[in-house]
N, C-alpha and C positions, 0 to 999 in steps of 0.2 A: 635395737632402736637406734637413736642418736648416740652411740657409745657414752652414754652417761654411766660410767664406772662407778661413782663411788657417792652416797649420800648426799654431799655436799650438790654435786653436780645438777642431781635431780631434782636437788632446791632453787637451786639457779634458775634451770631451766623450765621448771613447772610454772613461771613468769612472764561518623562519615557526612552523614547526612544533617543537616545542621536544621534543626528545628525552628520555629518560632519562638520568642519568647513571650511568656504571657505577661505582661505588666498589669492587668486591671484584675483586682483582687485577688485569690488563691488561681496559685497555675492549676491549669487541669491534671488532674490526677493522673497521675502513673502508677503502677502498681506495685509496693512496697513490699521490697523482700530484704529488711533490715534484720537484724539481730533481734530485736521486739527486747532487750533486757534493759530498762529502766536505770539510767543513770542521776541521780539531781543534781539541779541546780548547772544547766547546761548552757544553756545561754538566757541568763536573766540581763536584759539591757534597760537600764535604767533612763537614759537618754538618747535620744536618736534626732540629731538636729536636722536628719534629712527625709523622715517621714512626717507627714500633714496627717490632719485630722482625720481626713479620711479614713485611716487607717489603708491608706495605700500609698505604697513610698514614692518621696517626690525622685527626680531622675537628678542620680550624683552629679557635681561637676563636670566643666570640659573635661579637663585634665586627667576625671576618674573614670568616666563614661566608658571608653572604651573596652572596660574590667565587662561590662552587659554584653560586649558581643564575643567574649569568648565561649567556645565550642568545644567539646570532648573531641578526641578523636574516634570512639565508637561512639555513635549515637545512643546508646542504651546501658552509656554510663552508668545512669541513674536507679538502672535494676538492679544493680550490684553493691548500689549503698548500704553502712551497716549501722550509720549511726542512729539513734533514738528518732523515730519520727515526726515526733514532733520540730527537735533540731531542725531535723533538713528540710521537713515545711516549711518553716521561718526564715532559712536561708535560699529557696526558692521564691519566697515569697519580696525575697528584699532585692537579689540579684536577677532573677530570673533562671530557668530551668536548664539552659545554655551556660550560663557560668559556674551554676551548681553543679550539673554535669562534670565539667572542666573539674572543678576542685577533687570530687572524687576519683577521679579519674588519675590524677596528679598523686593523691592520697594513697594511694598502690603504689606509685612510685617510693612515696617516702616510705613506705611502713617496708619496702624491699630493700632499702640502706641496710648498709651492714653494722648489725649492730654493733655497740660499744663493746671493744674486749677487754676482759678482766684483766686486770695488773697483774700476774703471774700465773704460773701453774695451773693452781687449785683454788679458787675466790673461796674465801671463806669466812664465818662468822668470825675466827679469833684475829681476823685483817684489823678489831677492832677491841680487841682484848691483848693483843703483842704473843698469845699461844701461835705453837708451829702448828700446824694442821698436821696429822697422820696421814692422808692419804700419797701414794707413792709421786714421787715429785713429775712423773709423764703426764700425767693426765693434763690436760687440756684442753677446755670448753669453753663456748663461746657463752658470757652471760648474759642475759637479754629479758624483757620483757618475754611472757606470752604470747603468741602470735594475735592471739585474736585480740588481746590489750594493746597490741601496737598496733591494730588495722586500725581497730575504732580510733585509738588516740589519734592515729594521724590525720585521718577522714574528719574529725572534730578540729584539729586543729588550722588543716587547708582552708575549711570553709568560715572557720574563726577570723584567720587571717585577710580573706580574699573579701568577705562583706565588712568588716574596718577598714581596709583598704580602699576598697568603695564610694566611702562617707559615711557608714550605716555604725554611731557609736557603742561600744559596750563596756562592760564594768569589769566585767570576770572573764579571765579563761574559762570554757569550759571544763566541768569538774572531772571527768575523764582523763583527759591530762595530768593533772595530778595526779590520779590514783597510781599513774607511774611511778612517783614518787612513795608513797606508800608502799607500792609494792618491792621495789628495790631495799628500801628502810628494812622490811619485816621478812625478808631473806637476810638481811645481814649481809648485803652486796653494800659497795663505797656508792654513795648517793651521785658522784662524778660521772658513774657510767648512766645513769638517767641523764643528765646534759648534755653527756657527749653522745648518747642516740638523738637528741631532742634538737643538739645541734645539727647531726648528718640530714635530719627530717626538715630543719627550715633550712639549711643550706639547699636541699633537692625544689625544695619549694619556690624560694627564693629565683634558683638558674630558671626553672618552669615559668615562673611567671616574668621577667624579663627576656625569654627567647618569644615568649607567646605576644607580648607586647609589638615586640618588631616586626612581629609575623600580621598583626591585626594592622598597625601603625603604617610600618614601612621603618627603614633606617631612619631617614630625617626627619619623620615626628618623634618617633621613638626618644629620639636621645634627647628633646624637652622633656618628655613625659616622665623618662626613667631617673631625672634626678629631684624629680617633684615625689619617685615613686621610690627612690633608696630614700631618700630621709621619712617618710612615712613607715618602710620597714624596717627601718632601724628603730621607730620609735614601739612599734610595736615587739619586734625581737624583744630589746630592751625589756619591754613590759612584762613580758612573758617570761622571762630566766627570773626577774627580780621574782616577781608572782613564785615561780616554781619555787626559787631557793629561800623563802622565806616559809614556805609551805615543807620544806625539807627539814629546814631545822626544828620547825615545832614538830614535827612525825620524829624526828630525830630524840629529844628530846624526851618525848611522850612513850617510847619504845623502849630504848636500852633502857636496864634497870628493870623493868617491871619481868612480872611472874612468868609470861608467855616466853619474854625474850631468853630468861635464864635459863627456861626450858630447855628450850629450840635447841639453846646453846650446849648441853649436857647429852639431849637424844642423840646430836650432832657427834659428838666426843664416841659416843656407846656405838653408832653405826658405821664410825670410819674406823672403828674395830680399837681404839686405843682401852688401854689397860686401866677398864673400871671398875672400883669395887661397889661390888652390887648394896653391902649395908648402906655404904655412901648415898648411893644412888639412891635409893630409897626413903633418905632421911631429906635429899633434895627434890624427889620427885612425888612422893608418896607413893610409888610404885614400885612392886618387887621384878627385876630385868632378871629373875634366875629362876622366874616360874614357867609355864610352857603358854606360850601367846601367839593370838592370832592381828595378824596386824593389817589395817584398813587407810585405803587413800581416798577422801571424799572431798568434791569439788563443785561447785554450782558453775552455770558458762556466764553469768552476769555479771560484774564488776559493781554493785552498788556497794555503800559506804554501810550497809544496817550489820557488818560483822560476820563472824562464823559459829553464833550461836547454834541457829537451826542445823548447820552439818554436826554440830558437836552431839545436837541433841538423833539425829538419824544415825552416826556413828552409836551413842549409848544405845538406842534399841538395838541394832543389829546384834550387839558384841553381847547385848545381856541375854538374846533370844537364844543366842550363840552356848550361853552358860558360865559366861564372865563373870566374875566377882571384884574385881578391879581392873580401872579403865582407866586410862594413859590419853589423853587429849593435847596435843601442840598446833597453833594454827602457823598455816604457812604462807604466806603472803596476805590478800585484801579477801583469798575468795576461797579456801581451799583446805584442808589439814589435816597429818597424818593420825592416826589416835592404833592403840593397841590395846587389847582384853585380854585377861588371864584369869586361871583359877589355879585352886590350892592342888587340885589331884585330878589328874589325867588331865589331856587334851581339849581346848575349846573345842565345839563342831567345827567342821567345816561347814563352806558353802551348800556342797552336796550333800552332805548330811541335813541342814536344814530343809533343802526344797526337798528331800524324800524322806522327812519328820513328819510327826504329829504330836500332838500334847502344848507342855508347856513352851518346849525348845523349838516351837514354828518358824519359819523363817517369817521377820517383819517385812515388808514392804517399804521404800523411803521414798516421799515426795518425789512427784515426778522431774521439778524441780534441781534436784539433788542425786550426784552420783558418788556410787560409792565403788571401790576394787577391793577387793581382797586377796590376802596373798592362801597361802595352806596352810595350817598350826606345826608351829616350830618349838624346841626344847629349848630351854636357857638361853643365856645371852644370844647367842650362835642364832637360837628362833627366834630371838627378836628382830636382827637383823635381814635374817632370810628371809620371814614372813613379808617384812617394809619393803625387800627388793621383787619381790615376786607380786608385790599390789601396785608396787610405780611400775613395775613393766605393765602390770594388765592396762593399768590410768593413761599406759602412754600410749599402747595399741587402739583403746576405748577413744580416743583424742585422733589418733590418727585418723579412724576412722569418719569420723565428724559425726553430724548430726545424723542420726537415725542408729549407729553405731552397728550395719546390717539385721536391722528389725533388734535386737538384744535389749533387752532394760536391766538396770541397775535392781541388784548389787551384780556386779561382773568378777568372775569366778576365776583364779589364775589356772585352777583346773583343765578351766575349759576350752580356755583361751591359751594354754603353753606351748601345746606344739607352732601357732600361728605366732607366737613370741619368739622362738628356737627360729621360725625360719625367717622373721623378718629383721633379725639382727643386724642384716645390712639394708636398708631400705631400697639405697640404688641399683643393688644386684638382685634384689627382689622383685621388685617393678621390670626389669626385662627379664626375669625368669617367669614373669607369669606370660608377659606378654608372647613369648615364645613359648611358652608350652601352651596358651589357652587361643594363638592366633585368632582369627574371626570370631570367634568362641566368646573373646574380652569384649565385643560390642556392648553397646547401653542396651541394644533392645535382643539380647540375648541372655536374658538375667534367668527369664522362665527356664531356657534350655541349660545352664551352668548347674541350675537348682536341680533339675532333674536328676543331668548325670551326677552330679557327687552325691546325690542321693540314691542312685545306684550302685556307686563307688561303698558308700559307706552300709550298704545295706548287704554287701557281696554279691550284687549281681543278680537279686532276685525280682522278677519284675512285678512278682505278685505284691511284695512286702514294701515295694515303692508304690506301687498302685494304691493299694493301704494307707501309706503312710503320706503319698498328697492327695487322696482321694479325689482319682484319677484312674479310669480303663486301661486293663493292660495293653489295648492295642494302641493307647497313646502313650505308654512309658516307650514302645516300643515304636513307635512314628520316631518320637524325641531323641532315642538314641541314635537310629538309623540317620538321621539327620546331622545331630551333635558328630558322628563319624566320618558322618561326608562332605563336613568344612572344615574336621581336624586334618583328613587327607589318611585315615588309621583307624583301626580298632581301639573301643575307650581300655581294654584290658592291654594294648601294647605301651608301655613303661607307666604300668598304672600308677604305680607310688609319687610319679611328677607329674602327672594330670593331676590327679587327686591332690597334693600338695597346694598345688596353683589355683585348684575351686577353692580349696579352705581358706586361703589368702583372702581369694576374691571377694567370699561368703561371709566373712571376717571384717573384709577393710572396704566391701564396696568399691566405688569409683579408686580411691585412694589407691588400692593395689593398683592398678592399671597405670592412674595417672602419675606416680611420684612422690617422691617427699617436698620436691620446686612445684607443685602444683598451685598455679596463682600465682606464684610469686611474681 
């Protein structure tokens, strides 16, 4: 993966054509391929001195006016939005579709600032407890938000900033912004690196909309406009740190000390392998770290504020269907956390023992909502840790992957997913090892023919038992390979072990193999 070595890490890290605009009522619809996960409390504006009764905004000042005719540089910005849709109706509906465009568009840039790096090494929870960390002093990793918490956040914050800017007033940041906050807090990272990403993100912002200014303006208006248009961002910057860092200390605050953090803080100790004694641990955790456990990484892709009750509760059915008798739950940031089940004699099930059970010990099913990884059942301490690093890799290939996670639903099995873990170790030498071994092969509209062959591949070559098995004519298993051979330029049996490797990848991570780990960025 991300050479995420060591616990700690994995904590860190699991964190053209210029349109018309429509000014008279709702712009006309474009077709909305946001995120769909429900944030509150996103932009409540309490006053807005520049909309009339109407309910259709009156047109900002000179001074502001010309924020209406900025333009994305793709036209089709606005496909690619991620924030809540209601949000960017509202912010279309006040700017027009052209400057909301613009925002998002800018919003890629900033969520592609390099994030804040941690202050040494290893960031870790005891950076606030004065403990040394165990893990070996190389490691180093960058700590950061989640990707997909920094797209939104920035996408909410561009267009936060650009319609204030405008004339169009509001009360709050949007709540999304925050949640950075929170999530930083509840890894037990220094609340500093929320700022200083938060800073790189209005600083990208900031250059953006003063080059864009000169460009709509010209030099010689511009530099009226741009000192009517720094002390308006300054006052807004302003706004937003104070907002943020008052919102820090009460998460602050409300965190350390309590039951979860002390948790976090002790699993944390147990998986960077330092010398614990398990009665101890026991008497702090109510769980025994010397029984044989299987250990589970479950996550939602929404960022709302309603907690990690529900994963805790999909976590207990799985690990009891499993044949758990005590469960181990710690949440990991706003959205996410790891949990472990044990029993007193033999081995939890596995994955694969569930889905090929019956009786009591059925595999449960968990909201679709809701993902879960799992690692293999581990022995004592040693399987505590094993099981958690073999469920964050699968969580972290499952995430690669994105949405649809190649047809797969949860729970995700480390089983089954290990060999595609083992070769994606390096992501960037993976991405052109597929692309070179699956040449035209990697196309988007060659997915049917990829499926095929590794379905020959995996079947040893038998065209009956592929026929079968996509129920599908042999003379089409046989059209598909003859084909599949004559744009690899080879037979699929010449260095079968790296074709096949390369479908699995592909079968695995979808578009992601092909594209990269920079993809988007």
């Amino acid at each position: 993966m991300n050479h995420l070595s060591g616990p700690r890490d994995r904590l860190h890290a699991l964190a053209e054509s210029d349109g018309p605009r429509t000014t008279g009522g709702f712009p006309s619809p474009l077709p909305y391929r946001g995120g769909g996960r429900h944030v509150e409390s996103t932009h409540r504006r309490a006053s807005r001195p520049a909309r009339i009764s109407g309910g259709e905004p009156e047109s900002p000042p000179a001074d502001q006016a010309w924020i209406l005719q900025l333009r994305p540089r793709n036209a089709a910005a606005l496909l690619e939005a991620v924030s809540e849709e209601a949000a960017l109706r509202e912010a279309r509906l006040l700017i027009g579709d052209g400057a909301a465009g613009w925002a998002v568009e800018v919003a890629g840039l900033m969520a592609a600032a390099a994030p804040a790096q941690a202050d040494g090494p290893y960031p870790a929870a005891s950076r606030h407890t004065g403990r040394q960390p165990t893990a070996p002093a190389q490691v180093s990793v960058l700590s950061r938000v989640p990707d997909d918490l920094r797209a939104r956040s920035a996408e909410a914050l561009a267009l936060y900033v650009l319609t204030c800017v405008a004339g169009y007033a509001a009360d709050d940041i949007p709540e999304i912004v925050g949640v950075s906050v929170r999530e930083f807090t509840r890894r037990s990272l220094p609340v500093g690196g929320t700022f200083d990403s938060l800073k790189s993100q209005l600083d990208c912002l900031v250059g953006e909309l003063f080059r864009s200014c000169q460009d709509v303006l010209g030099p010689s208006k511009a530099a009226d406009v741009t000192r009517t248009l720094s002390a308006a961002l300054v006052a807004q910057v302003q706004h937003i740190l104070l907002t943020l860092a008052e919102q820090a200390e009460n998460e602050r605050r409300g965190w350390f000390g309590s039951a979860a953090a002390r948790h976090q803080e002790l699993v944390l100790d147990i998986l960077d392998g330092a010398d614990v004694d398990a009665p101890q641990a026991f008497l702090r955790l109510g769980y025994d770290i010397s029984r044989s456990h299987l250990a589970l990484v479950v996550w939602r892709d929404d960022w709302g504020t309603r907690g990690t009750a529900d994963l805790a509760a999909a976590a207990t059915a799985l690990l009891r269907s499993a044949g758990c008798s005590a469960l181990l739950t710690v949440p990991v940031g706003v959205s996410s956390l790891w949990a472990w089940g044990s029993r007193t004699c033999g081995h939890p099930l596995s994955l694969r023992q569930l889905r090929h059970g019956d009786g009591p010990h059925r595999q449960v099913a968990p909201s679709p909502a809701v993902h879960i990884a799992a690692g293999l059942p581990g022995e004592g301490i040693e399987g505590f840790r094993t099981s958690h690093r073999q469920a964050g890799e699968t969580a972290e290939i499952i995430r690669a992957a994105g949405s649809g996670a190649g047809g797969r639903k949860p729970p995700y099995d480390y089983a089954e997913l290990e060999l595609a873990v083992l070769l994606r170790s390096r992501p960037d030498l993976s991405t052109e090892f597929v692309r070179r071994e699956l040449g035209p092969l990697a196309a988007d509209d060659m997915s049917e023919l990829r499926a095929t062959v590794k379905c020959y591949l995996d079947l040893e070559r038998s065209m009956s038992a592929v026929a079968d098995r996509l129920h599908i004519a042999k003379s089409s298993v046989a059209y598909r390979i003859r084909k599949a051979e004559r744009l690899l330029g080879r037979p699929v049996q010449e260095d079968r072990l790296r074709l096949h490797s390369a479908l699995l990848l592909c079968d695995v991570l979808g578009r992601a193999a092909v594209d990269g780990p920079d993809a988007g960025s």
